[in-house]
C-alpha positions as CSV (number, residue, x, y, z in Angstrom):
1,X,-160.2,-45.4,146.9
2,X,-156.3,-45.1,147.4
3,X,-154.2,-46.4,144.9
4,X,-151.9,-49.4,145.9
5,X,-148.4,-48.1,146.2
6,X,-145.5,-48.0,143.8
7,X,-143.9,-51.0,144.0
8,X,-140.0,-49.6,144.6
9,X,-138.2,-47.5,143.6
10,X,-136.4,-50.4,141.8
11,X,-132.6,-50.8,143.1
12,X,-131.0,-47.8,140.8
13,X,-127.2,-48.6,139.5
14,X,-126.6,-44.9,139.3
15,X,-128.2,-44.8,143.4
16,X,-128.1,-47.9,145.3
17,X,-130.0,-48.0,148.1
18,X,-128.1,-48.3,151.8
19,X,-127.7,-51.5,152.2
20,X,-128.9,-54.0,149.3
21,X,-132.1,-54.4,150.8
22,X,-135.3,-54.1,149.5
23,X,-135.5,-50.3,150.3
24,X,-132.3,-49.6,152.1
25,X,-133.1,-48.5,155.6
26,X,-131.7,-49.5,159.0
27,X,-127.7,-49.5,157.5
28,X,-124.6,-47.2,159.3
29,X,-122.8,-45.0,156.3
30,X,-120.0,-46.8,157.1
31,X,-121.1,-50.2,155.7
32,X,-123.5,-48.5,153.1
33,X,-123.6,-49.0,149.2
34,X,-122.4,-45.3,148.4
35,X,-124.2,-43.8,144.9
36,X,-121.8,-44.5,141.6
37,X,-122.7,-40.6,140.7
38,X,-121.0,-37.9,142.5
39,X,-123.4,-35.5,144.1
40,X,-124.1,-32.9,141.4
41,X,-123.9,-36.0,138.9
42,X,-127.3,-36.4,137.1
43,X,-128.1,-40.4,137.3
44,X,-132.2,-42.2,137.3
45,X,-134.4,-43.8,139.3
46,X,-137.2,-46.3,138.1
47,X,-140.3,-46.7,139.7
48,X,-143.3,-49.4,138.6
49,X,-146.7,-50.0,140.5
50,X,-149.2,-53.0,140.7
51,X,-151.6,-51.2,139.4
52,X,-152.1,-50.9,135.7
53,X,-154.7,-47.9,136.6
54,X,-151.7,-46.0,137.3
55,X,-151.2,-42.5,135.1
56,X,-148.4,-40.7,136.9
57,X,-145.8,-40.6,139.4
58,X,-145.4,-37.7,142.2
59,X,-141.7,-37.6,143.8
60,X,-139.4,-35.4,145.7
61,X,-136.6,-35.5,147.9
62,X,-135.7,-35.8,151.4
63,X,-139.3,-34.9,152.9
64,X,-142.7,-36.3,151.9
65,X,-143.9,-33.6,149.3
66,X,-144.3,-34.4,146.0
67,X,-143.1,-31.2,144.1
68,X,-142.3,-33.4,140.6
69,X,-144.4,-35.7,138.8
70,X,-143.5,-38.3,135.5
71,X,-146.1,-40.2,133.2
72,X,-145.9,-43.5,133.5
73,X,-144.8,-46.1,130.3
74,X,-148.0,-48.0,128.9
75,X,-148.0,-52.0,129.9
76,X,-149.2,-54.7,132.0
77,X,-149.6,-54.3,136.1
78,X,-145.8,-56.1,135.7
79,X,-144.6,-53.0,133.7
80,X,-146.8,-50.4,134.5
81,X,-143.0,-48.1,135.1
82,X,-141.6,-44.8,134.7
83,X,-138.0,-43.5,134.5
84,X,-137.0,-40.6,136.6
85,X,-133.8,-39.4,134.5
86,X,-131.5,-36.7,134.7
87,X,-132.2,-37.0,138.5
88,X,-129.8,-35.2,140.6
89,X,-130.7,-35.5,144.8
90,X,-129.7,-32.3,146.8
91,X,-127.3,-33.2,149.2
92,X,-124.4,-35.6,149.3
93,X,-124.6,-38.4,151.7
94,X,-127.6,-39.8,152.8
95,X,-131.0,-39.0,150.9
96,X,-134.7,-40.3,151.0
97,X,-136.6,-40.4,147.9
98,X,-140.7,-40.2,148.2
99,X,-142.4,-41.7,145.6
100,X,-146.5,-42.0,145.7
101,X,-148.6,-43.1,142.5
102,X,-151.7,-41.4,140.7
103,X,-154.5,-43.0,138.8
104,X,-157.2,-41.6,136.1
105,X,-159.4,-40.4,138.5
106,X,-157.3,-38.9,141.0
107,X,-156.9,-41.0,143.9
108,X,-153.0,-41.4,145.4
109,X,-151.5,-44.3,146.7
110,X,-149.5,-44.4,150.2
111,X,-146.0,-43.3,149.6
112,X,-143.0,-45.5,149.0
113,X,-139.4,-44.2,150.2
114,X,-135.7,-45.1,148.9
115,X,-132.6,-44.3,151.3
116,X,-129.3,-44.1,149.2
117,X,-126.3,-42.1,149.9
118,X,-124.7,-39.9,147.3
119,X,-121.2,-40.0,147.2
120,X,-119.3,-36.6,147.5
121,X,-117.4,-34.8,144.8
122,X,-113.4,-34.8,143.9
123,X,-112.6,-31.3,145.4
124,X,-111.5,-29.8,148.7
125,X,-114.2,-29.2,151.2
126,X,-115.7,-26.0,151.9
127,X,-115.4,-24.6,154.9
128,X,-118.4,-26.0,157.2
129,X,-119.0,-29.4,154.8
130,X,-118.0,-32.6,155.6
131,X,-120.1,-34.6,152.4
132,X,-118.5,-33.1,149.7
133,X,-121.3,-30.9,147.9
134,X,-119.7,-27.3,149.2
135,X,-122.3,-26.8,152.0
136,X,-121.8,-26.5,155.3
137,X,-123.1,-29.2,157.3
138,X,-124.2,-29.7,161.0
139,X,-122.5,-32.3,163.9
140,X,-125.1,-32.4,167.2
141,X,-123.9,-34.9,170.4
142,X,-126.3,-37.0,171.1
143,X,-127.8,-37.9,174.8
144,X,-126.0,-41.3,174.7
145,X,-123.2,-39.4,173.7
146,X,-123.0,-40.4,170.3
147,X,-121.7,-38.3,166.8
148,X,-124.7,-37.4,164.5
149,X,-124.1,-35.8,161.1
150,X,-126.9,-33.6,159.7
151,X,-125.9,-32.8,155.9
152,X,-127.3,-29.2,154.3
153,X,-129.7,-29.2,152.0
154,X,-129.3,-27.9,148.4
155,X,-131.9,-26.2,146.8
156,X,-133.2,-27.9,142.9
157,X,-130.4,-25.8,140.9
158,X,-128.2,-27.4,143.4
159,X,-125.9,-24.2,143.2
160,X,-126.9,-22.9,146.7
161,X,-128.0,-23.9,150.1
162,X,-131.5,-24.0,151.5
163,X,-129.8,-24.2,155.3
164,X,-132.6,-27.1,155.8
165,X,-131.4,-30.3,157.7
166,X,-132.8,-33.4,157.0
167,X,-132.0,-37.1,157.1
168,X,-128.8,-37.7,159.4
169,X,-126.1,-40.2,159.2
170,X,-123.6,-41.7,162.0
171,X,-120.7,-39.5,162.1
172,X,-118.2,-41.4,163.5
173,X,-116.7,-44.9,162.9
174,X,-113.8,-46.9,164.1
175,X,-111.6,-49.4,162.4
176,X,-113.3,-53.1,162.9
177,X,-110.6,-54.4,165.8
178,X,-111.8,-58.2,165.5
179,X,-110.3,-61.1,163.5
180,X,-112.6,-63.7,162.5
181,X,-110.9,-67.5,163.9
182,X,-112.3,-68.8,160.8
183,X,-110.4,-66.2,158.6
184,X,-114.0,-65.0,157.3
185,X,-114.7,-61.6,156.2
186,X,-115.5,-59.2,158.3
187,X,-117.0,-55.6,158.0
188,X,-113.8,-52.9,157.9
189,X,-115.6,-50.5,160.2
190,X,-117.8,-50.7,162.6
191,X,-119.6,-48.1,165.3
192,X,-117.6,-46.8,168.0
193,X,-118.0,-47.2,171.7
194,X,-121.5,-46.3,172.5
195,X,-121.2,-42.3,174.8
196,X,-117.7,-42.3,173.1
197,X,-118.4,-38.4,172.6
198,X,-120.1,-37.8,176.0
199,X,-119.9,-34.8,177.4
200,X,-118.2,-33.8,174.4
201,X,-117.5,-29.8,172.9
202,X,-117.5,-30.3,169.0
203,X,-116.4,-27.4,166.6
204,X,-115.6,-27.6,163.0
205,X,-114.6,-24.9,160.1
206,X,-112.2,-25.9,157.4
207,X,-109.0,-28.7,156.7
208,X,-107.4,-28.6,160.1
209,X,-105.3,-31.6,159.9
210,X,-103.0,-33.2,157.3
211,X,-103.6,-31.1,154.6
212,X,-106.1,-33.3,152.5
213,X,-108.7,-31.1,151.7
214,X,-111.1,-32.6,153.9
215,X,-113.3,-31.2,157.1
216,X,-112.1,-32.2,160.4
217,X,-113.7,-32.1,163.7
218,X,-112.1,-30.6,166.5
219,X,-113.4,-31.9,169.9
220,X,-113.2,-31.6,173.9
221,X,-113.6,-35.3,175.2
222,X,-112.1,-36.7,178.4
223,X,-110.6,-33.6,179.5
224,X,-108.4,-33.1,176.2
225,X,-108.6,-31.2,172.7
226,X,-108.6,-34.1,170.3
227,X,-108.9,-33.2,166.1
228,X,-110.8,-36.2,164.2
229,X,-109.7,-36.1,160.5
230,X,-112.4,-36.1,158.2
231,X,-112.8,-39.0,156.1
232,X,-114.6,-37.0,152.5
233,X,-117.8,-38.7,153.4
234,X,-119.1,-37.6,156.3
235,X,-117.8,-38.9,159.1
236,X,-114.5,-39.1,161.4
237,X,-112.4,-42.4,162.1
238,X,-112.3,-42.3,166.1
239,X,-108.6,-44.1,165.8
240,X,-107.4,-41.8,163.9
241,X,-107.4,-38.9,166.3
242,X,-104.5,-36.7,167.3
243,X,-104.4,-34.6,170.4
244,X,-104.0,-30.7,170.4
245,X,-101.1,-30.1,172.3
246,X,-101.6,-26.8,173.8
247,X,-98.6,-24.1,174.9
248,X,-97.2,-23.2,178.0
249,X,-99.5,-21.1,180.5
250,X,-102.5,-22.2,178.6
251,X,-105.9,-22.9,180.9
252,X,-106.5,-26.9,180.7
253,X,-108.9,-28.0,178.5
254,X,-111.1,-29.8,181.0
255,X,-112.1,-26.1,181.8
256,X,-113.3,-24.9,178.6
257,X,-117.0,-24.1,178.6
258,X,-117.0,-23.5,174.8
259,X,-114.6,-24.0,171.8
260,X,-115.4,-22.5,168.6
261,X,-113.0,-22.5,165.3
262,X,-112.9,-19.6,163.6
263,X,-110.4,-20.2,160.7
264,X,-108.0,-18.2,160.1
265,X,-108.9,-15.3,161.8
266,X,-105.0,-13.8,162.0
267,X,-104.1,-14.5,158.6
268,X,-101.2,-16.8,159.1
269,X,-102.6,-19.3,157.1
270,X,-103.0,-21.4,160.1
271,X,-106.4,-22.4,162.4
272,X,-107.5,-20.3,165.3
273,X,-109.9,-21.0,167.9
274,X,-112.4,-19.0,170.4
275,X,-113.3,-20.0,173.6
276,X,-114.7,-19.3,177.1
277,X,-113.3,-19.9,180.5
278,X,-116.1,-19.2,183.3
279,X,-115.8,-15.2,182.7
280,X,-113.2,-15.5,180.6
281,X,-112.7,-15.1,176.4
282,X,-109.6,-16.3,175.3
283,X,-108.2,-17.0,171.7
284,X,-106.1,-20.0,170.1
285,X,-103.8,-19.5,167.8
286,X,-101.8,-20.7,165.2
287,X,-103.1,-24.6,165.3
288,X,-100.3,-26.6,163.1
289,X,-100.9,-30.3,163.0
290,X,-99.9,-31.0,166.6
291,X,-99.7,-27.7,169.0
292,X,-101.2,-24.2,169.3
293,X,-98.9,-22.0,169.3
294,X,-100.4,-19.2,171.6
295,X,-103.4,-19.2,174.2
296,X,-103.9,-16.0,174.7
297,X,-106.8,-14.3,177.4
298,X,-108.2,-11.5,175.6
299,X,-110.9,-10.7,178.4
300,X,-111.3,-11.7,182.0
301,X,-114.7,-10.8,183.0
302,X,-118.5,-10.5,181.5
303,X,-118.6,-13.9,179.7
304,X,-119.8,-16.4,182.0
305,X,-123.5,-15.5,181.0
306,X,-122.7,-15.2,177.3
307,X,-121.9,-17.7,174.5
308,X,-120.0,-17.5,171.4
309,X,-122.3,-18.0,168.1
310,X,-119.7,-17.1,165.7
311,X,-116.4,-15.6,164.6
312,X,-116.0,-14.6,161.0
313,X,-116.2,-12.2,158.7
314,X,-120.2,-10.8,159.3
315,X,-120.1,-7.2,158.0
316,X,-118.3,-8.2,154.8
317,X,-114.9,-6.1,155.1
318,X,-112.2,-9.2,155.1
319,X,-112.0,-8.7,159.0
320,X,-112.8,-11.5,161.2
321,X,-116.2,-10.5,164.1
322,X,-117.8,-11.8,166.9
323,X,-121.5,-12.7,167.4
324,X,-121.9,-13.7,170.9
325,X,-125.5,-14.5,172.8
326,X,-126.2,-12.3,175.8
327,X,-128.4,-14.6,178.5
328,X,-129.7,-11.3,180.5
329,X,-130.6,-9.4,177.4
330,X,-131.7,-12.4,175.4
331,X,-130.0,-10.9,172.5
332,X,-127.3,-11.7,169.9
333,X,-124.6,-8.9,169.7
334,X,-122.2,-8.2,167.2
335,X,-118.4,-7.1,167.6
336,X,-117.1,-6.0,164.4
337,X,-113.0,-6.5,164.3
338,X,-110.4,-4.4,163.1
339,X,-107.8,-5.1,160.4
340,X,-104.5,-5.4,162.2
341,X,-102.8,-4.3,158.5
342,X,-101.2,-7.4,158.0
343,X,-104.0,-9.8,156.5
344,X,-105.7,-10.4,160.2
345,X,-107.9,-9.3,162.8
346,X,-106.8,-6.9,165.4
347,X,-107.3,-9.2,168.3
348,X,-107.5,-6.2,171.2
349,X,-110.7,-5.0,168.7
350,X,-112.6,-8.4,169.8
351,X,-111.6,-8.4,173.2
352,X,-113.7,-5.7,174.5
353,X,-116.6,-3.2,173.0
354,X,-114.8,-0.2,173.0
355,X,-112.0,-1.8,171.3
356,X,-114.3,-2.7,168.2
357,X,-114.7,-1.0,164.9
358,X,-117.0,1.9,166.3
359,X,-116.6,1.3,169.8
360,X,-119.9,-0.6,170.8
361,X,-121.4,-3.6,170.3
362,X,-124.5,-3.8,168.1
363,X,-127.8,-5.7,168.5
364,X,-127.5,-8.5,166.0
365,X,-130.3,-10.7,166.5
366,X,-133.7,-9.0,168.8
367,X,-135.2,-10.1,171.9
368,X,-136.2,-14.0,172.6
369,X,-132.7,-15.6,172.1
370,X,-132.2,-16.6,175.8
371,X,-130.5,-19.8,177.1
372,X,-134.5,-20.9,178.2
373,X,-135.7,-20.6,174.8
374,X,-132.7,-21.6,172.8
375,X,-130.7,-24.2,174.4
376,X,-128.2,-24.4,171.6
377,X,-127.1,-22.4,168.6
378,X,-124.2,-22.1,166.6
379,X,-122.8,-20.2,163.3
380,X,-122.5,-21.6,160.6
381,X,-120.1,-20.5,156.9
382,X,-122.5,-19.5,154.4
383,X,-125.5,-22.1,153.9
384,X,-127.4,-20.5,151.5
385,X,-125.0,-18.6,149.2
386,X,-125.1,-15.2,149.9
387,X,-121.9,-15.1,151.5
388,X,-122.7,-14.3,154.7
389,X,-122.6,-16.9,157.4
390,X,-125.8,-18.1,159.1
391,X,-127.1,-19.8,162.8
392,X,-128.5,-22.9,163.1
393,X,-130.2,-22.6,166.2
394,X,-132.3,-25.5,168.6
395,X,-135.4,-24.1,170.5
396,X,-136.8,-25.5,173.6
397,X,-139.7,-26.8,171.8
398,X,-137.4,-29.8,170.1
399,X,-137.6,-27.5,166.8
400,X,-134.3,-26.6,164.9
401,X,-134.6,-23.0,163.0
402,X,-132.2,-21.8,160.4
403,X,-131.6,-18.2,160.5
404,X,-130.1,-16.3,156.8
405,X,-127.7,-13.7,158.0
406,X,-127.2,-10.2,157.4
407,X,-124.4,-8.4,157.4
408,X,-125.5,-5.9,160.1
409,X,-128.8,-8.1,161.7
410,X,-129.8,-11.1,161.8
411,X,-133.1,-10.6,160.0
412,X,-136.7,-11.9,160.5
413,X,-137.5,-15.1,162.7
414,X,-135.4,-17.8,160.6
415,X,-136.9,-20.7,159.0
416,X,-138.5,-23.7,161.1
417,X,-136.1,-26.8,159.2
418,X,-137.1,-29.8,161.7
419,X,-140.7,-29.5,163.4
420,X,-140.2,-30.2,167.1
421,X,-139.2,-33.3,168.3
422,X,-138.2,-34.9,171.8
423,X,-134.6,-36.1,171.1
424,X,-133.7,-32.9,169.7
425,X,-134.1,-31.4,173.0
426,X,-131.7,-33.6,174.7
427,X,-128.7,-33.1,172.1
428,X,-125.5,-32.3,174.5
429,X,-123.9,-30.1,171.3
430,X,-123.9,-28.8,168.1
431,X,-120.8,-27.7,166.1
């Protein structure tokens, strides 16, 4: 007969759940009790059952297998506990912890689950992370138009990335603009305007703004380029936005059908930018804290049935490439740049095939990658510490797949991360 459940995990000091409550569900990251250990920051847990039958704990993280297990401490049904120590949860922000209980002759209880965030390290961000544990996370538009974070997984060493998404948080706030008559406290933050990022193109890779260390999103909303500064913890401050200010001659943002940041692609130390016009491929450079310094069209036919997956360094060399999707060929395809000498990429070697390192463009990824059967994809810096960058990529099916690059293919089928499910087929973006 099943086992009646653990009765917690009890509130951890090192890990408090969400919100106080009883298990800490239903609470926006902004408002949430953040973790007094920094992610990487070994802290415990302690769980305790009604059931003095109880012999052992099973637990894991973030999905509802059990991988770990801990005997519990002899006692009453009132203290029939374990300790989980020296616990460290694989991802900074928020995490679930699955707890079931085991008795003598084998029979498991229903599972109990704890949400808690984990509050990121002291150190500049990655490029790619927005929670502070040195992985590249995931930002998806949501149908309402709302900002979704999906942090990257660690593995258990918590030195590299598994590129698997679980558990999201909001990712975007705004400051609380109400003052309470009464002169009672109110909550600092609170959401922001519900479809505030409709229609929305969202891109992020590295500190863009400020100087702080910290990821920053740069988005297309209400026909202007917009960069929300990061906030460390995994979300954006919507009224603390600063508009791109874009140069002379340059198309009008309203146009852009993608928008994808590259880095520094021409070694000037400063942000760059990839995008598509209609047919067009065009590059922005030189982003400073207020205006690009140079929109430049690099081709003017060919890309209205392709999309841009990625621009960085692929083959290994220093040199920044391009992965692009071709619809017709429902392919990915690799441009490998050239070293203009000077710490950048060549840009005439992106701007057309015969122009690249070896004067063709490579298959990257085979057959099966067509707009039908992938809606959305995206590249991704390095999830899984190899140093090459990766795809996330959202099939029609509702499923999300994380794909390990290769530094000439992209190989095998990639790694099913979220089993299919309906509102993931309605996401507007990913970036």
């Amino acid at each position: 007969m099943p086992v009646p459940g653990p009765q917690g995990p009890r509130p951890s000091t090192d890990f408090p759940n969400a919100d106080g409550s009883e298990n800490g569900f239903g609470n926006d990251a902004e408002d949430a009790n953040w973790s007094t250990k920094k992610f990487g920051e070994a802290g415990s847990f302690t769980v305790r059952a009604l059931n003095s039958d109880v012999v052992r704990y099973e637990y894991g993280f973030n999905s509802p297998s059990y991988p770990f297990s801990l005997a519990r401490t002899a006692g009453t049904s009132t203290s029939v506990s374990a300790t989980l120590q020296n616990a460290k949860p694989p991802t900074a922000g928020p995490n679930v912890l699955y707890v079931r209980a085991v008795d003598g002759a084998g029979n498991v209880s229903e599972p109990t689950k704890y949400f808690f965030y984990v509050t990121p390290r002291d150190q500049a961000d990655s490029p790619g992370d927005f929670t502070g544990d040195k992985l590249p996370d995931l930002m998806a538009v949501t149908e309402g138009g709302n900002l979704s974070l999906y942090p990257s997984q660690a593995t258990n060493d918590l030195s590299k990335g598994s590129g698997d998404l679980d558990y999201s948080m909001p990712g975007a706030y705004r400051s609380n603009p109400d003052k309470d008559p009464n002169g009672d406290e109110l909550p600092p933050y609170v959401a922001p305007p519900s479809g505030h990022f409709k229609g929305a193109l969202i891109t992020h890779n590295g500190d863009i703004y400020g100087g702080d260390g910290l990821q920053d999103l740069v988005v297309r909303v209400e026909g202007k380029l917009w960069v929300y500064p990061g906030d460390g913890y995994g979300a954006v401050n919507i009224d603390k936005r600063r508009e791109i200010l874009l140069p002379d001659g340059a198309p009008s943002p309203a146009d852009l059908t993608q928008f994808v940041s590259a880095g520094d692609a021409t070694g000037d130390g400063r942000t760059d930018f990839f995008a598509t016009i209609g047919d067009e491929l065009w590059i922005f450079t030189g982003y400073h804290g207020a205006t690009i310094d140079q929109a430049t069209r690099l081709w003017s036919s060919g890309w209205i049935a392709r999309d841009i997956v990625t621009a960085q360094d692929i083959s290994g060399d220093g040199v920044t490439d391009l992965v692009y999707r071709s619809d017709p060929a429902a392919k990915l395809m690799l441009r490998k740049g050239i070293s203009d000498g000077d710490g950048g990429v060549d840009l005439d070697s992106l701007a057309s095939a015969g122009g690249s390192a070896g004067g063709n463009d490579s298959e990257y990824g085979s057959a099966g990658w067509s707009v039908s059967s992938v809606p959305l994809l995206i590249g991704t810096p390095d999830a899984n510490g190899d140093s090459i960058p990766d795809v996330w990529a959202v099939r029609s099916d509702g499923s999300v797949r994380f794909y390990a690059g290769g530094r000439t293919t992209l190989p095998g089928s990639g790694t099913e991360i979220i089993s299919p499910r309906s509102y993931w087929r309605t996401r507007i973006a990913i970036g």
